[in-house]
N, C-alpha and C positions, 0 to 999 in steps of 0.2 A: 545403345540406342538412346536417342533423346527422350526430354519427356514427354508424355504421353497427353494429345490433345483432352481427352477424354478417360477419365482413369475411374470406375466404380471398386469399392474397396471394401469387400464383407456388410454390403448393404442389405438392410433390411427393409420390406414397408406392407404395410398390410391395413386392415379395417376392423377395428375390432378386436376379435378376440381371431381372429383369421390373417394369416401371412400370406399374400401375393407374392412378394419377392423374401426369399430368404438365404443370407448367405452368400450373393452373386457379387462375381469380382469380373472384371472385365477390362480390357484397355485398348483405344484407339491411337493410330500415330497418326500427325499429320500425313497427308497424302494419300492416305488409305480411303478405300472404301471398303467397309465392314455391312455384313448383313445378319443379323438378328433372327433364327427361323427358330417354330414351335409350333405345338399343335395351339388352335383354339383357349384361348383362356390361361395360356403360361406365363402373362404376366409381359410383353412385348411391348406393348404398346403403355402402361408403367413405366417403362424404363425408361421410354422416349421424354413422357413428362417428366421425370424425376430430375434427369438432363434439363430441362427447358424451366427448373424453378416453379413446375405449376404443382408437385407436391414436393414433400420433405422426407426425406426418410428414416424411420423409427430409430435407426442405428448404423453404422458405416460412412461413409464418405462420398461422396460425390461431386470429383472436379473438372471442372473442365476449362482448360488451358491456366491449370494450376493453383485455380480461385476452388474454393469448396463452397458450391452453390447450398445447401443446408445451410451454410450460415451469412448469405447474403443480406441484408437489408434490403428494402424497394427500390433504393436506387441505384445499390450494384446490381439488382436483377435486373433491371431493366436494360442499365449498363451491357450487361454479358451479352441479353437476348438482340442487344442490336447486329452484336457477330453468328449472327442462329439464323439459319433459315427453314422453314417447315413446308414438306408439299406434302398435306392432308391426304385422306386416302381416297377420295372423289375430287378435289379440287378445290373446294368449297372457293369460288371464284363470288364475288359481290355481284347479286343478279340482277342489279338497278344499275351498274357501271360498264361502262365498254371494256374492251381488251386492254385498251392504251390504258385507261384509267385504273383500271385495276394493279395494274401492274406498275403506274405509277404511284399506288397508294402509299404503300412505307415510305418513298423517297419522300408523298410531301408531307408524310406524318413525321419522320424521323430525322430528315435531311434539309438543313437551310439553304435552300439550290433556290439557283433563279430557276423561272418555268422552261427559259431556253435550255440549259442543263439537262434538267428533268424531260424534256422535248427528246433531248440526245439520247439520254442512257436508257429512257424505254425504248424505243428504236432499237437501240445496240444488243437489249435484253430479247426484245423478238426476235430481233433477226439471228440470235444464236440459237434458237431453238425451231428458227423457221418460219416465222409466223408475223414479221415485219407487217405484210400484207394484209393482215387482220386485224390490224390495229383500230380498225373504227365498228368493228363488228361487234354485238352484243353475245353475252352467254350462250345465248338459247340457239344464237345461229350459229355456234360451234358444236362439231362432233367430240367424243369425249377424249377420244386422243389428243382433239388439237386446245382441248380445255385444261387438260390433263399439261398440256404441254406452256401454254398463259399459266397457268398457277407456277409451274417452275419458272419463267421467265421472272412473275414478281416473286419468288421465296429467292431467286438470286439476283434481288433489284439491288441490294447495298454490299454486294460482294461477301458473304458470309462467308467465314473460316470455315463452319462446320455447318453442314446440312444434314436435315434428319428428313429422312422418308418414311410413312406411316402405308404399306400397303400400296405403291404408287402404283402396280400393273395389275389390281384387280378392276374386271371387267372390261380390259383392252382387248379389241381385237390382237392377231398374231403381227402385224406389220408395226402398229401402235406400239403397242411391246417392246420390241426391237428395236425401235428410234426412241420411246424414254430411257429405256437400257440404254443405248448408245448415251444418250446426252447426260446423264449421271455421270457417266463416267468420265466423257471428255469437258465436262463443265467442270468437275471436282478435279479435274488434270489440270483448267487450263485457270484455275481459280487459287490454286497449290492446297487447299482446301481439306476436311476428310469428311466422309460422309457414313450417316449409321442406317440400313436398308432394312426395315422390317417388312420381311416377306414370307408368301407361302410359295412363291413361284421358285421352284429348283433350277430348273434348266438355265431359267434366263440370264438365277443371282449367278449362278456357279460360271457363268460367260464374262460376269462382266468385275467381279469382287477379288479381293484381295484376301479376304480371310472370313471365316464363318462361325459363329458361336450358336450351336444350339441349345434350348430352355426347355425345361420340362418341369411343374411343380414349383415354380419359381425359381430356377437353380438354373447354372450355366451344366450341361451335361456329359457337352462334346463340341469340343474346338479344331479347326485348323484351317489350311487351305483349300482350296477347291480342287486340286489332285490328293490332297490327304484324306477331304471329305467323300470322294468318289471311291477311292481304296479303300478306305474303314471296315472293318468288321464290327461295329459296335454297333449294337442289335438297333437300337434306337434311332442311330443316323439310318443305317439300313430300310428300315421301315420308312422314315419319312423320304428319302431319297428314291424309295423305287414307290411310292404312293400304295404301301400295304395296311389292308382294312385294319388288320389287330397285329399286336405284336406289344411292346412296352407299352405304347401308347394305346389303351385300349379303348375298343369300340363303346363297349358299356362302361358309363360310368358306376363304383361300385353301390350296389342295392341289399336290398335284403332279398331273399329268396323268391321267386318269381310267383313261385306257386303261394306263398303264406301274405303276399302282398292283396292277390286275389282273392283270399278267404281260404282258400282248398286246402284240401285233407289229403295229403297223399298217402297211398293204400299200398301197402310192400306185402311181396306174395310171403 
């Protein structure tokens, strides 16, 4: 197999005297779309940055497309992040700029285009997601699907090698859903592209992804594909795959005694 757009290699990172991620090795190939699932607080969305140069991590490696971003300079990072595209997990669309304009922004912050250029390829950027039509519309008169759907349009305004998605189907209705699913996948097909989906949506990643690493404690825990991930007996995909209250992943986080936390004296016959 080639190598690996995206390669983490016994990475560490944490705060303090506290580890986030520890251990985690990971690899993406071109043309993949991979999705990243965990409970709350595993460290997910870390990973994403550590990828994108916005931390560094304590120990291990972290390359992507064969550069090891920990030891970039500011203007290889910057360099890389020009092949990155990022769709936030609400959209985070600029609420003072139109549609067109927004999604023109990287092309006129990153790309010496004349405006007729820049005219074209926002155009081309809507209209693959749908929303050609919306082009003079402001934030606020978009529903979240079709805002949901602008912010992809600009995170693939420079043609990115590799897209990171932080959460992109939380709070879509079920049709909304279903058309960002679609265009993930047929953007990152038709882009030759790979993409990294951090999600808690099962049904929709396991529809549309190529392969699945689940996290727990900061750790890679359980890998494979999406008929391997559905097969599994491995108690922890289990739970999170069928939405079960307790199991590995448990409900309580651990405490001291319920009763001693209250004061009480418990009384044994």
């Amino acid at each position: 197999m080639s190598t690996p757009l995206v390669q983490l290699d016994q990475v560490r990172f944490g705060y303090g005297d506290h580890d986030i991620l520890s251990d985690l090795s990971l690899t993406v190939q071109r043309g993949q779309v991979v999705a990243i699932m965990g409970g709350s607080g595993s460290g997910k969305t870390t990973l994403l940055r550590l990828i994108g140069g916005q931390l560094r991590a304590r120990a291990g490696r972290v390359l992507v497309d064969g550069a090891d971003v920990g030891g970039m300079n500011e203007t290889a990072l910057y360099d890389m992040r020009r092949k990155l595209g990022m769709l936030f997990q609400f959209g985070a669309l600029f609420t003072d700029l139109s549609v067109f304009d927004n999604v023109a922004f990287p092309l006129r912050e990153r790309a010496k285009l004349p405006e007729s250029i820049i005219r074209d390829l926002v155009l081309m950027k809507l209209h693959a997601v749908g929303l050609r039509g919306a082009a003079n519309l402001m934030p606020f008169e978009l529903s979240g699907g079709m805002a949901r759907r602008v912010a992809l349009a600009r995170a693939i305004a420079l043609d990115p090698m590799l897209m990171l998605y932080d959460e992109p189907f939380t709070g879509l209705d079920p049709i909304s859903l279903a058309t960002i699913g679609q265009l993930i996948r047929e953007l990152n097909d038709a882009l030759g592209a790979a993409s990294i989906v951090v999600t808690h949506d099962v049904a929709e990643s396991l529809s549309l992804v190529d392969y699945v690493y689940f996290m727990a404690d900061g750790k890679v825990i359980a890998q494979g594909t999406p008929d391997e991930v559905r097969a599994s007996d491995h108690p922890f995909v289990k739970q999170f795959i069928n939405g079960e209250p307790d199991g590995p992943l448990p409900f309580h986080k651990p405490a001291a005694p319920y009763a001693q936390e209250l004061g009480l004296e418990i009384v044994r016959a």
